[in-house]
C-alpha positions, 0 to 999 in steps of 0.5 A: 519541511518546505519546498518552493513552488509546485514540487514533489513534497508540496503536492504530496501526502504520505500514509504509513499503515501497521496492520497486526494481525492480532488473532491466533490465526495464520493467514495464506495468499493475504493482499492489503489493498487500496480502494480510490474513487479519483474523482478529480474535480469533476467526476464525469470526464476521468480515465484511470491508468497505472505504472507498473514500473513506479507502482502506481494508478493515477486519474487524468482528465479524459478532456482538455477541459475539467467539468462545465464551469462547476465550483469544484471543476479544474477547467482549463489544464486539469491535474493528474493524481496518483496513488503510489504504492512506496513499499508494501510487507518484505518478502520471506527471508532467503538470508541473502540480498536479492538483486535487481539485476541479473549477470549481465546487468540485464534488469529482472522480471520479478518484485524488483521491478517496483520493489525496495531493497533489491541489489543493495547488499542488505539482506532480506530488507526487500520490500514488495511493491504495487502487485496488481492493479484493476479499474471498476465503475458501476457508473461507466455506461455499458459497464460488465456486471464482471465490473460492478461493485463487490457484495461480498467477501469473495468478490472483495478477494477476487479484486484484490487478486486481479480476478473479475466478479465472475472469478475469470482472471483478468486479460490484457486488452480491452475491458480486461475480459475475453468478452470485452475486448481483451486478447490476452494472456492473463495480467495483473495491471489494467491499462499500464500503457508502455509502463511494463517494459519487462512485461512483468504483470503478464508473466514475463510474455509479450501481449497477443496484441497492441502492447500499448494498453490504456482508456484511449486504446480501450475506446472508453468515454471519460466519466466516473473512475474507481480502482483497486491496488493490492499488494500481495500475497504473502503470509500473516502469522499471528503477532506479526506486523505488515507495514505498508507505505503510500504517497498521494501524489499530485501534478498540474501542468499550466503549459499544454492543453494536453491532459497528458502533460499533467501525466508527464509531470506526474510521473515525474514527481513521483520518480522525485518521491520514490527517489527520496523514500529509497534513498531516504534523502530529500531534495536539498538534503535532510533524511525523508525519514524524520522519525526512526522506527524504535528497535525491538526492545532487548534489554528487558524480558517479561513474563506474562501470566496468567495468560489466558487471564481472567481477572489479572495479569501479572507482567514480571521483568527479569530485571528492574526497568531503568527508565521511565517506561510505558506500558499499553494495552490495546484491543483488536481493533487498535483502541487504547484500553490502558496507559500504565507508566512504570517507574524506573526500578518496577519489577512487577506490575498488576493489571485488572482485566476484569472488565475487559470482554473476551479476545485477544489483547496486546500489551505493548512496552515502550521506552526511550531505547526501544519497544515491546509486544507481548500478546494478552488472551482474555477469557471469560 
């Protein structure tokens, strides 16, 4: 679908991840996490900031003109780029709708504030937003080692999280660091400017300081932008599915020196794009959602057995399949290792797991009115 002129779709690109976790395993305190390294045109003139409201972090030029006549340089009027978070894993089931609002009409301080699914009176469709924010740059001259690069899976974690490489929490202010300009209290988004309005990423509390946190107030120089959004946490059963939505979204302003005005426009796209995702309508009509998810399969049930297997595995339907149907099996790490089309009128099916190294497998039915999963053990 096309768009005239600089607008929202034209400038925009869309991810839709499925993460399965595909062990026996339940996993606690779990965050899916976004790593971008910006570098907008060229690299050594960028800040980094985010809006806690519209769940993004973006990259904006530090100065009024992009790099110093490079071939991959903006120059004059440098854009703004974004990474927004459209809607993360849905909380736990209450088995009712959660609002967005309270009594009076008061907004929440709560997931509603960048979430989906709040106050429309479908229950337990709520969707989590960006939940954390943190900027990271080895290459910042002066950078805190609390900063630099993680080595390993618990500094990985503590980003994910909003905690420093030395495990202290995040504070607002500064560098994010008591000993780095930061005078509290503890938050979860670094140099959200005015965008908290609830102050729902410091724990529904004012700030023990200016509330108009960003690179500017921070007294940092332009240069080399890294950051890390997560949203979480939340727990993983085995089998389950976590579904995650993005949109890199893009402005340029042609009319004002101001590296701000591209940032202005930004945010304006991206109010464009959050609106259609929510409301699943595009500018000038049409769904935003141009291929429906396929609903659980229920009109067949399927035995698997052996299971664990060791050289076959016989998949067995209480009822003949009455349509072409296919059937995937699929290792850990997402790779197709079989595609088996069943018949119409197929009862029983034979696979030859043989060959197959030991784990876990997943065994996926599809047809024209819906999907599957069964989860295959293959042991040696």
């Amino acid at each position: 679908m096309e768009y005239a002129g600089d607008s929202a779709f034209n400038n925009t690109l869309f991810l839709n991840y499925k993460v399965f976790n595909r062990s026996q395993q339940t996993y606690y305190n779990t965050y899916l996490g976004i790593f971008t390294d910006i570098d907008l045109g060229y690299m050594l003139d960028d800040y980094i900031g985010c809006d806690v409201y519209r769940g993004s972090y973006f990259g904006y030029n530090g100065t009024a003109i992009d790099g110093n006549g490079q071939s991959y340089s903006y120059g004059a009027h440098p854009p703004a780029q974004s990474v927004t978070v459209l809607a993360g894993p849905k909380l736990e089931p209450t088995g009712s709708d959660r609002p967005r609002v309270d009594g009076d009409g008061h907004p929440l301080c709560n997931e509603s504030v960048n979430g989906t699914g709040f106050g429309d009176g479908i229950p337990d469709n709520e969707r989590m937003g960006l939940n954390n924010f943190l900027w990271l740059s080895s290459q910042y001259a002066g950078t805190p080692s609390y900063m630099s690069d993680p080595v390993n899976p618990q500094g990985y974690y503590n980003y994910l999280r909003n905690r420093w490489l030395d495990s202290t929490y995040m504070i607002y202010g500064g560098l994010g660091h008591e000993g780095y300009g930061g005078y509290g209290p503890p938050c979860r988004f670094m140099f959200p400017g005015g965008s908290d309005t609830l102050n729902w990423g410091i724990g529904c509390v004012p700030p023990y300081g200016q509330k108009n946190w960003t690179e500017v107030t921070a007294g940092t120089k332009p240069g080399d932008r890294r950051g890390i959004g997560s949203v979480g946490p939340f727990t993983f059963h085995p089998g389950e599915m976590k579904e995650l939505d993005l949109a890199f979204v893009f402005a340029r302003d042609y009319t004002s020196p101001d590296t701000l005005a591209s940032v202005a426009k930004l945010m304006q796209m991206i109010d464009i794009v959050r609106n259609a995702f929510t409301t699943n309508k595009v500018p000038g009509g049409g769904s935003f959602m141009m291929t429906p998810e396929l609903p659980e399969l229920k009109s067949l049930n399927c035995k698997v057995y052996p299971n664990p297997a060791v050289s076959k595995v016989h998949l067995v339907f209480d009822l003949p399949v009455k349509e072409q149907t296919t059937l995937r099996l699929i290792d850990f790490q997402g790779r197709m290792i079989q595609l088996l089309s069943l018949v119409s009128g197929t009862t029983e099916t034979v696979l030859d797991v043989s060959g197959l190294s030991q784990g876990l497998y997943l065994l996926v039915i599809q047809s024209t009115h819906g999907m599957m999963t069964k989860k295959l053990s293959v042991t040696r």
